[in-house]
ROLUMMI-938816 format. One record per residue (C-alpha): x, y, z negated; residue in one letter; residue number from 1. Coordinates in Angstrom, 3 decimals. Each point is the difference from the previous one (the first is absolute). Layout:
BEGIN
<atom <X Y Z> "A" NUM>
...
This chain:
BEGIN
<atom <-22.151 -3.529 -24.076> "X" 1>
<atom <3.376 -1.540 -1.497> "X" 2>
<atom <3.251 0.702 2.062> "X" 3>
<atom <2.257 -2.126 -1.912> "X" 4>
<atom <-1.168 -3.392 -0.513> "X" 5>
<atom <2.412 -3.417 -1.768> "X" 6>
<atom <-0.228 -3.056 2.057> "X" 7>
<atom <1.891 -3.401 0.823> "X" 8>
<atom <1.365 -1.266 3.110> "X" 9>
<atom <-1.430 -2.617 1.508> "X" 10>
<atom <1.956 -0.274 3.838> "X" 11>
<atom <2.791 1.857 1.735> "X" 12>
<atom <-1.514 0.220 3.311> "X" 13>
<atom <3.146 1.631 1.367> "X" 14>
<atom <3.213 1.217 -1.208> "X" 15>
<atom <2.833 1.536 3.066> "X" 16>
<atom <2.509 1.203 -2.884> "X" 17>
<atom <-1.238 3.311 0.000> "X" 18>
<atom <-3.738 -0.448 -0.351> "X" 19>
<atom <-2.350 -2.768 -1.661> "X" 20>
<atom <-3.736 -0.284 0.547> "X" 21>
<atom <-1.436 -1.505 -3.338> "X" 22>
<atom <-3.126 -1.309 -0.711> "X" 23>
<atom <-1.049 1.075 -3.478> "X" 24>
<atom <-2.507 -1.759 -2.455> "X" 25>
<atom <-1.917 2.956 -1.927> "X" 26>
<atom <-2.926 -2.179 -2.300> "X" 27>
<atom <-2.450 -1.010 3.089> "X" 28>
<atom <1.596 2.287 2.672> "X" 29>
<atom <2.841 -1.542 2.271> "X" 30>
<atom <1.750 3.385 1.860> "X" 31>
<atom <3.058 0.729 2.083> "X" 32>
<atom <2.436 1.757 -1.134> "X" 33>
<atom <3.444 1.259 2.047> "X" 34>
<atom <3.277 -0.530 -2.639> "X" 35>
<atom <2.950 2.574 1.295> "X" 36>
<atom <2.767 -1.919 -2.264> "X" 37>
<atom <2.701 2.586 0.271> "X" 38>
<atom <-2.361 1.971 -2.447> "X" 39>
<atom <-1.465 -2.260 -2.377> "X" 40>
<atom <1.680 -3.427 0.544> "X" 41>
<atom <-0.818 -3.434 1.971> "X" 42>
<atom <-3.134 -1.194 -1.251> "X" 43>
<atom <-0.860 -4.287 -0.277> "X" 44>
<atom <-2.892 -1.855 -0.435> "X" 45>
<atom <-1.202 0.290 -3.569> "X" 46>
<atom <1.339 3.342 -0.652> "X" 47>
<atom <-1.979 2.411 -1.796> "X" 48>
<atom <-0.399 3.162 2.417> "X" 49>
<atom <-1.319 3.645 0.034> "X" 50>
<atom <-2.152 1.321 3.082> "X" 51>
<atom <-0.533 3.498 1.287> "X" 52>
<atom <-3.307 -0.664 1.235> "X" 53>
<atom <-1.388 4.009 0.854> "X" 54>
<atom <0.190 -0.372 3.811> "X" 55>
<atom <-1.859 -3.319 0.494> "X" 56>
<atom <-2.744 1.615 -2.294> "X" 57>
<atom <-0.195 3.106 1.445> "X" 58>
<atom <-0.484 -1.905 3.225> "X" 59>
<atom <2.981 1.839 1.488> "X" 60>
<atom <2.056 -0.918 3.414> "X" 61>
<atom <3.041 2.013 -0.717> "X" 62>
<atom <1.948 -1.920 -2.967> "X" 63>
<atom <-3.203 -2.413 -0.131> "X" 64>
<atom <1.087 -2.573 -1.623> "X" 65>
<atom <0.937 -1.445 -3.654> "X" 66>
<atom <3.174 0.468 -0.862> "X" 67>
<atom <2.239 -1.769 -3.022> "X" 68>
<atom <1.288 2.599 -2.704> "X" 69>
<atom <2.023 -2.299 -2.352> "X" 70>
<atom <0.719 -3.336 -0.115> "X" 71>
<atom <0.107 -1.042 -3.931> "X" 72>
<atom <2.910 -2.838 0.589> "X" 73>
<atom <4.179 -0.188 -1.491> "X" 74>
<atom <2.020 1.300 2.884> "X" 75>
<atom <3.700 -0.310 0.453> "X" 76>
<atom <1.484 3.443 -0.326> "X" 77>
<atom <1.922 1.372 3.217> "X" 78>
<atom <2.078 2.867 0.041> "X" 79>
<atom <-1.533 3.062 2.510> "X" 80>
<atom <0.802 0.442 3.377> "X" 81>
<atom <0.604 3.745 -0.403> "X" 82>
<atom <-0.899 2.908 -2.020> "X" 83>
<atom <-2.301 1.291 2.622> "X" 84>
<atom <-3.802 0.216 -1.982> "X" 85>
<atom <-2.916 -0.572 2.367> "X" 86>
<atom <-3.194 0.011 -1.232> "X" 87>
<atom <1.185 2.617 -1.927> "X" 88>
<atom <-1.643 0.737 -3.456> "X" 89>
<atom <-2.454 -2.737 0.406> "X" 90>
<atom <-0.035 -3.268 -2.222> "X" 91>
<atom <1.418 -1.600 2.885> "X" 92>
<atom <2.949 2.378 0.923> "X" 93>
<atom <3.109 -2.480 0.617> "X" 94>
<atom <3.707 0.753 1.410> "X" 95>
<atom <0.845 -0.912 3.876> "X" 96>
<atom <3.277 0.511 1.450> "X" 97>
<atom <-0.483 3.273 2.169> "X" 98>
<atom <2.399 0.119 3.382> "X" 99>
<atom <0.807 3.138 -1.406> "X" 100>
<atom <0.625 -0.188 -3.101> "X" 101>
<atom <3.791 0.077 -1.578> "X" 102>
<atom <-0.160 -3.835 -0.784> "X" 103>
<atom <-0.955 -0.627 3.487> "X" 104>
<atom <2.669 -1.495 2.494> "X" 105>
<atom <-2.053 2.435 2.926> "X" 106>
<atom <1.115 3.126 -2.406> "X" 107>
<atom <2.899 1.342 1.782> "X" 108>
<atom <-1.292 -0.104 3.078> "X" 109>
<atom <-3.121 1.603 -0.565> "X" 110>
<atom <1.705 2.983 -1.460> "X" 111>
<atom <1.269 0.569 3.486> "X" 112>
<atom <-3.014 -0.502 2.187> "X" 113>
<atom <-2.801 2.461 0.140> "X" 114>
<atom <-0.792 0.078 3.696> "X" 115>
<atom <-2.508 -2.619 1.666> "X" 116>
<atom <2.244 0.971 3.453> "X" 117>
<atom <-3.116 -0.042 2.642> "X" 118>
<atom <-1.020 -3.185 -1.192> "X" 119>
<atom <-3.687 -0.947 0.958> "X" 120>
<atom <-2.296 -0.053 -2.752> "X" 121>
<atom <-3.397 -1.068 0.139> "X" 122>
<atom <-2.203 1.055 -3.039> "X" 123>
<atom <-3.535 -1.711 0.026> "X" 124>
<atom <-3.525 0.994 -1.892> "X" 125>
<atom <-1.208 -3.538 -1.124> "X" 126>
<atom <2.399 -2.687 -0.674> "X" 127>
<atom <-1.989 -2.311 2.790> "X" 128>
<atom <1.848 1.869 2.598> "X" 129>
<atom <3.535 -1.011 -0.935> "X" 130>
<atom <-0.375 -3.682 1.671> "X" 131>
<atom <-0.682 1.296 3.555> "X" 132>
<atom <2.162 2.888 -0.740> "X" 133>
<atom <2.946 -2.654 -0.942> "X" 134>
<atom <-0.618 -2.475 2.806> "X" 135>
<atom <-0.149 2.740 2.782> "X" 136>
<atom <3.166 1.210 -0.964> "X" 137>
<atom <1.685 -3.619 -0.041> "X" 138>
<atom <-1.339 -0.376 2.959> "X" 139>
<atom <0.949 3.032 1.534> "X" 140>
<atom <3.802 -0.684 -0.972> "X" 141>
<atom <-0.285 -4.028 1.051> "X" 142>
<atom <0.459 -0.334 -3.635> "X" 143>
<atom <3.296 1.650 -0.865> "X" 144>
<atom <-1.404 3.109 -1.658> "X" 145>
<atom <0.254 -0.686 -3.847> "X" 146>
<atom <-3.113 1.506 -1.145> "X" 147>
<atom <-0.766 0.414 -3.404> "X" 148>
<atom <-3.151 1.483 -2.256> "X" 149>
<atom <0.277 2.341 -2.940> "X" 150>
<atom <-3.253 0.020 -1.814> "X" 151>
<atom <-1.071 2.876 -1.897> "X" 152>
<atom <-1.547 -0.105 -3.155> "X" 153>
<atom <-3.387 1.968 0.799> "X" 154>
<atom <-1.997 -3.419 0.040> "X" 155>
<atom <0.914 -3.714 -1.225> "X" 156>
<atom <3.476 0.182 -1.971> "X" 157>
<atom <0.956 -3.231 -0.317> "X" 158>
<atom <0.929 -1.016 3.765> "X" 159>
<atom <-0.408 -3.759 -1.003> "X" 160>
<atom <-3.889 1.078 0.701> "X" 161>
<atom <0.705 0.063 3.591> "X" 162>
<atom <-0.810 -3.171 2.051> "X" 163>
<atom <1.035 2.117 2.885> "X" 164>
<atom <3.583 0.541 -0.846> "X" 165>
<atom <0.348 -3.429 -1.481> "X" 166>
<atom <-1.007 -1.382 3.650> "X" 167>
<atom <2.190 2.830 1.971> "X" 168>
<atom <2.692 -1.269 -2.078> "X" 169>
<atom <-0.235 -3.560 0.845> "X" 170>
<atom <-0.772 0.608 4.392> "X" 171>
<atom <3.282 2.025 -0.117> "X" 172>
<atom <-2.421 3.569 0.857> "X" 173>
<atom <2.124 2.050 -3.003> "X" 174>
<atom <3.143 -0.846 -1.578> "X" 175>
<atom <0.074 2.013 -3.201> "X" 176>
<atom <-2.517 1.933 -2.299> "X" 177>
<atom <0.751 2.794 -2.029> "X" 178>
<atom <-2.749 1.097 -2.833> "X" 179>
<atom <-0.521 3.394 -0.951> "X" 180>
<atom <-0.492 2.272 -3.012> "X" 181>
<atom <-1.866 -2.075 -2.076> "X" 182>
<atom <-0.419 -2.848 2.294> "X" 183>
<atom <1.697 -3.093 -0.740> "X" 184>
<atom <1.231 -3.085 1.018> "X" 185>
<atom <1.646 0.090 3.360> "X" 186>
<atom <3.520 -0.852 0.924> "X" 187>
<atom <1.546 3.377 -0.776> "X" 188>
<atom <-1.833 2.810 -2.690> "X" 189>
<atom <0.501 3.583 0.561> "X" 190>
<atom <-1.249 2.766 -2.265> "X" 191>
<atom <-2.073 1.802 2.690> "X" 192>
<atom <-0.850 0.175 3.477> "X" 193>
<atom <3.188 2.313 1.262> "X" 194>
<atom <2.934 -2.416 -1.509> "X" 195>
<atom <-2.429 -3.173 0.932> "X" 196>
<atom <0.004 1.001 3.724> "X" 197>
<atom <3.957 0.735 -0.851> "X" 198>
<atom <0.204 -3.550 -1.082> "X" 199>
<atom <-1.942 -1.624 2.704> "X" 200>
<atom <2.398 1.550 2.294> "X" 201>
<atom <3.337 -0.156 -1.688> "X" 202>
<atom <-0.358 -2.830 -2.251> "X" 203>
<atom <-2.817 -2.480 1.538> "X" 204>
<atom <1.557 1.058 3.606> "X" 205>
<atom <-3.165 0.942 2.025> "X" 206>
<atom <-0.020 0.587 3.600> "X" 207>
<atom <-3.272 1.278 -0.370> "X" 208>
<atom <-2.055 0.740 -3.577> "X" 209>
<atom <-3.776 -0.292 -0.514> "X" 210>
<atom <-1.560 1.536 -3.308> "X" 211>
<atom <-3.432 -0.085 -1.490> "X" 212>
<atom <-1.951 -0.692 -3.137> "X" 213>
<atom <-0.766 -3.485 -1.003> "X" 214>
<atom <-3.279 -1.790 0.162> "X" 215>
<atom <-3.259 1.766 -1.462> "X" 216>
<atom <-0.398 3.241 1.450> "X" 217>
<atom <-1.698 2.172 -2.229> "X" 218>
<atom <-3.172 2.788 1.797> "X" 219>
<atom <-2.057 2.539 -1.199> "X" 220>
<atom <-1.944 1.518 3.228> "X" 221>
<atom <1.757 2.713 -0.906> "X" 222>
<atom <2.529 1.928 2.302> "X" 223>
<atom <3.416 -0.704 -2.157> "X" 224>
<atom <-1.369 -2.737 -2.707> "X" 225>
<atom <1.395 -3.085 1.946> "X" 226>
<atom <3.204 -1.878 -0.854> "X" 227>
<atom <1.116 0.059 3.376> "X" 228>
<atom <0.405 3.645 -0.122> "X" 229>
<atom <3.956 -1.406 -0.788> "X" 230>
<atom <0.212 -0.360 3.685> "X" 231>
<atom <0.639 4.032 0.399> "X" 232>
<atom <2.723 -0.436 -2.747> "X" 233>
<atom <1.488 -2.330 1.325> "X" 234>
<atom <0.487 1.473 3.594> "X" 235>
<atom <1.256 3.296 -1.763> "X" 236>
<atom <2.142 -2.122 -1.794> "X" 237>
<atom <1.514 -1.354 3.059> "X" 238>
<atom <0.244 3.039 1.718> "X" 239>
<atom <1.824 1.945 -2.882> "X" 240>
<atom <2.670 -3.476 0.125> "X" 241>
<atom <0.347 0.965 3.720> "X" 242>
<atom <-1.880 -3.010 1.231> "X" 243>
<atom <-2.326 -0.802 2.889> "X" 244>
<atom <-3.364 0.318 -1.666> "X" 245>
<atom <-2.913 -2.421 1.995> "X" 246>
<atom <-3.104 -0.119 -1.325> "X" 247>
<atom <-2.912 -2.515 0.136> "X" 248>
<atom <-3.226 1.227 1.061> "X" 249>
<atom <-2.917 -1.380 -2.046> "X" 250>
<atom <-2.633 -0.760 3.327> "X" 251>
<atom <-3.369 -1.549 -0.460> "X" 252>
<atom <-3.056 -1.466 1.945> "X" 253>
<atom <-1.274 -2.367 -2.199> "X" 254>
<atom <-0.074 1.939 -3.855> "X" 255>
<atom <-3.760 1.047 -0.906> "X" 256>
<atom <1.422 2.767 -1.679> "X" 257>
<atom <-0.069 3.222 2.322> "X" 258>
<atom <2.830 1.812 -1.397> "X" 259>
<atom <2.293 -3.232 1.028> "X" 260>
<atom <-1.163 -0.201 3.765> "X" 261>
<atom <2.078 1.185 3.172> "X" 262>
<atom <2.804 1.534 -1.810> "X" 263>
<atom <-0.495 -0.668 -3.673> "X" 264>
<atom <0.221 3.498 -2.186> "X" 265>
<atom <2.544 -1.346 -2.125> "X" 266>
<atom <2.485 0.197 3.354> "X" 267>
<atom <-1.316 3.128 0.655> "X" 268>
<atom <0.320 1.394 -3.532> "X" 269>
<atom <3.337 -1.221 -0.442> "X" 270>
<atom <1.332 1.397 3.534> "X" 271>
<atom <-1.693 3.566 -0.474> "X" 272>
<atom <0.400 0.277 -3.731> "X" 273>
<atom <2.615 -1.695 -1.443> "X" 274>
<atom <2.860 -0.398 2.705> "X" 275>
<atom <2.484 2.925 -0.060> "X" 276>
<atom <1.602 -1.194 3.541> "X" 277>
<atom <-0.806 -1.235 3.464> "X" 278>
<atom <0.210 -4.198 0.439> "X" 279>
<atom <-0.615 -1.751 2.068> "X" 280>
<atom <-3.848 -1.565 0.205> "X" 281>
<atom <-0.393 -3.034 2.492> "X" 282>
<atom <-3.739 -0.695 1.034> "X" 283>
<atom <-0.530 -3.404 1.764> "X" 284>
<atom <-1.105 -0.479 3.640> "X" 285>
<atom <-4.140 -0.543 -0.690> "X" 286>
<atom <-3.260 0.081 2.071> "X" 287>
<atom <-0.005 2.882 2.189> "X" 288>
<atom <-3.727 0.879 -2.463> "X" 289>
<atom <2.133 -0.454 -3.434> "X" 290>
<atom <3.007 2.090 1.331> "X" 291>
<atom <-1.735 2.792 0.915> "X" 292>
<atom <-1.810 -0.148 -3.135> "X" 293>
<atom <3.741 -0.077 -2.226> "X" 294>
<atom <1.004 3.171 2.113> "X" 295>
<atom <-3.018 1.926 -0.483> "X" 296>
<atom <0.954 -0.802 -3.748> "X" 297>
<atom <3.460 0.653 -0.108> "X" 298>
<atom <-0.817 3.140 1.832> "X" 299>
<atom <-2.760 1.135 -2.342> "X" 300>
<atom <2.752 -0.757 -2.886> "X" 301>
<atom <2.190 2.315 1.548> "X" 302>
<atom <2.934 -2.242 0.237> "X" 303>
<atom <1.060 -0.052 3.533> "X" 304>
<atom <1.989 2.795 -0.637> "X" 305>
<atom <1.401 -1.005 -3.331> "X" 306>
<atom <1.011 -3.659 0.753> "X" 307>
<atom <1.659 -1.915 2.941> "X" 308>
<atom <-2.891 -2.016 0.551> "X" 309>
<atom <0.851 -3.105 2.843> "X" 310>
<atom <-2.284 -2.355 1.345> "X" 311>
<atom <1.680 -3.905 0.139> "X" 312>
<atom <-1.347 -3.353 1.479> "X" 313>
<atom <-0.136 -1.814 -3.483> "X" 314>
<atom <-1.313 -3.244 0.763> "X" 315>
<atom <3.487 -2.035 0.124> "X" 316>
<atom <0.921 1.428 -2.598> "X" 317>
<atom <-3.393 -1.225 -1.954> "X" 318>
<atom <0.156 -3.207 2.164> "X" 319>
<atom <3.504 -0.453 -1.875> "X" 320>
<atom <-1.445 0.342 -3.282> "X" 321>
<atom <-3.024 -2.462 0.753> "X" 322>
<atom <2.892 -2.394 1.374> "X" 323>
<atom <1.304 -0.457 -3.129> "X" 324>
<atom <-2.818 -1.546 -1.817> "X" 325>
<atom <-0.478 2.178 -2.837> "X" 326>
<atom <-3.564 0.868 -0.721> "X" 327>
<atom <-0.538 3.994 -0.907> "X" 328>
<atom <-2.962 1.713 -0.696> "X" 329>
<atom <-1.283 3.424 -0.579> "X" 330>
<atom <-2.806 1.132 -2.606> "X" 331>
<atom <-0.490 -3.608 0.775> "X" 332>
<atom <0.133 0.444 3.552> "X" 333>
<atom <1.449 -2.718 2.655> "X" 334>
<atom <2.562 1.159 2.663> "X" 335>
<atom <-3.595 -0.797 2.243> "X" 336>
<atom <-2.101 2.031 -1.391> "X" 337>
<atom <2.919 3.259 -0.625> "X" 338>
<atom <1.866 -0.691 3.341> "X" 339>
<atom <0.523 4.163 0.075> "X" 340>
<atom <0.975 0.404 -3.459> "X" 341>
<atom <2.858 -2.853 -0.015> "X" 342>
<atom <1.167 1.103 3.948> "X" 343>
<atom <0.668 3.301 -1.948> "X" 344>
<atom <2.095 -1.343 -2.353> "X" 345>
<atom <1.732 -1.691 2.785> "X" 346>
<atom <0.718 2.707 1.859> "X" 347>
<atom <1.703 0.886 -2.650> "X" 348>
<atom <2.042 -2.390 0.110> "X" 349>
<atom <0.959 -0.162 3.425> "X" 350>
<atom <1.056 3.690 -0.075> "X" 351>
<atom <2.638 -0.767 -3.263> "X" 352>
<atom <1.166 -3.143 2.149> "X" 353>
<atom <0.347 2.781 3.609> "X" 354>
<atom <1.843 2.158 -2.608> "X" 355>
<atom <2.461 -2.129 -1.591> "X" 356>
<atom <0.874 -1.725 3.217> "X" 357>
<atom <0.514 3.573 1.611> "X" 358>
<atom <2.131 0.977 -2.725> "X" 359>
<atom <2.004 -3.104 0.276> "X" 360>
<atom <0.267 0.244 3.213> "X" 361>
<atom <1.423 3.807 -0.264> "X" 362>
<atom <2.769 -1.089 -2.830> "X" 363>
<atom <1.103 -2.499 2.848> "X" 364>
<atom <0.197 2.327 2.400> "X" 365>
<atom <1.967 2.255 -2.033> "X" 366>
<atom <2.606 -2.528 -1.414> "X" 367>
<atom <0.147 -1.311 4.013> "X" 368>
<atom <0.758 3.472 1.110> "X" 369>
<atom <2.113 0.393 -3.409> "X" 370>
<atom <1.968 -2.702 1.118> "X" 371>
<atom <0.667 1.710 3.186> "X" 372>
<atom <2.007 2.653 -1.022> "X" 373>
């Protein structure tokens, strides 16, 4: 089995700036290939390209598909956006302009913000939750909350991967992204999760902040080998910035795998193991049969007395999302046939939206009676 294989392309199939989808002519073999041209360069018909073709032979999902290495073409030099390495000590480290760094115009502020002040943060498991999460929340706030999504950098790094936030983007359902760690790509870098929720709220201006990994959740059947273990530190995160930690219960009816059904172990493995604070936990309104069952699970879990677990009619918020026209899935799973799992996510939601409008509703009344004095 080769991992590295020369070809030629033959079509651009698709190219949105940040991402190209390439087919590639190797001898008899015509593949697709994605092109991330921030690290190797815009690649053209006729150019002679490298793949990274381990995934697609191992027959993976997660990172399962061919991606281009170098493109062996004369590029004009450009200077670097920063001196920010991501990718770090890999052949394709390369410099982005951190919000934080000294060259940065978001510098000086940042050095004075470390507090998220209450704001509502919703941290998902599986990066097919942000959408209802995001469209809840805008439509919670009649779509003045400016919601924004810092991905972390436990699954995909490039964000570019993402048809999700590329569509979010374009329906108005998030205004800003923020990449993590060694995630790249969105509108603002950060060098980890702490300073990227700091410049989600202080930079990017979110009313409220959603954070997750990327596409391709990574699983072991093991209790802590899953990628989405990131959600616990990323609601201790929030909670040591002093924000309003919400997270998104992973719910299931429909996965064939046991461990995922009811109230998927992951949730209850981050919330009992992971979490060093009480947040807040919204369950959806479901069949009378399926709620009993979640309870009996979160009770089992022993969580009722660790987390502030609230039960929310989701289905305008999910109707909201499903509105909008963009098409999610889950392990390849329709909104149809995971109706529990996505009214989860928008629960959410709805809770941020509750919370921010609360909030704002509180400064108002404080400048009003401010005013009166």
């Amino acid at each position: 089995m080769r991992a590295l294989l020369w070809g030629t392309v033959e079509a651009v199939s698709s190219d949105n700036g940040d991402c190209q989808v390439l087919s590639v002519r190797i001898a008899d073999d015509l593949r697709t290939a994605r092109c991330f041209p921030r690290l190797v360069g815009r690649a053209v018909v006729g150019d002679r390209v490298q793949i990274n073709t381990w995934a697609v032979e191992l027959g993976l999902g997660t990172g399962g598909c061919d991606f281009i290495v170098a493109v062996d073409a004369e590029r004009e030099p450009c200077a670097p956006a920063g001196h920010v390495m991501k990718l770090r000590y890999t052949p394709l480290q390369h410099p982005v302009l951190a919000a934080e760094a000294p060259e940065s115009p978001h510098h000086a502020a940042l050095t004075q913000c470390t507090s998220l002040g209450d704001l509502p943060v919703v941290c998902t498991g599986l990066h097919s939750q942000v959408a209802a999460v995001a469209a809840a929340a805008k439509w919670e706030t009649g779509g003045t909350a400016r919601v924004v999504y810092v991905m972390t950098d436990e699954a995909a790094l490039p964000i570019a991967l993402s048809d999700t936030v590329r569509g979010l983007k374009a329906h108005g359902l998030i205004e800003a992204t923020v990449t993590a760690g060694q995630a790249f790509g969105g509108d603002y870098e950060a060098v980890n999760l702490y300073s990227a929720l700091i410049v989600a709220r202080s930079v990017a201006r979110a009313d409220i902040i959603v954070v997750g990994q990327g596409p391709g959740n990574v699983g072991t059947a093991t209790p802590l080998g899953f990628s989405g273990i990131d959600q616990g530190a990323a609601l201790n995160a929030v909670c040591a910035l002093d924000g309003t930690a919400i997270a998104v219960a992973r719910l299931s009816f429909a996965d064939p795998r046991p461990r995922h059904v009811g109230l998927s172990h992951h949730t209850r493995t981050v919330l009992s193991k992971i979490v060093l604070r009480p947040v807040i936990v919204p369950l959806p309104r479901l069949p009378q049969e399926l709620s009993a069952q979640l309870r009996r699970a979160v009770e089992a879990a022993g969580l009722l007395g660790s987390h502030e677990f609230i039960t929310v009619d989701a289905e305008c918020g999910l109707q909201a999302l499903e509105d909008s026209g963009l098409y999610v899935t889950t392990m390849g799973r329709s909104i149809e046939m995971e109706r529990p799992f996505f009214l989860a996510a928008a629960a959410a939601g709805l809770v941020a939206g509750q919370w921010h409008t609360c909030a704002a509703e509180r400064w108002d009344g404080l400048g009003q009676n401010g005013g009166g004095h």
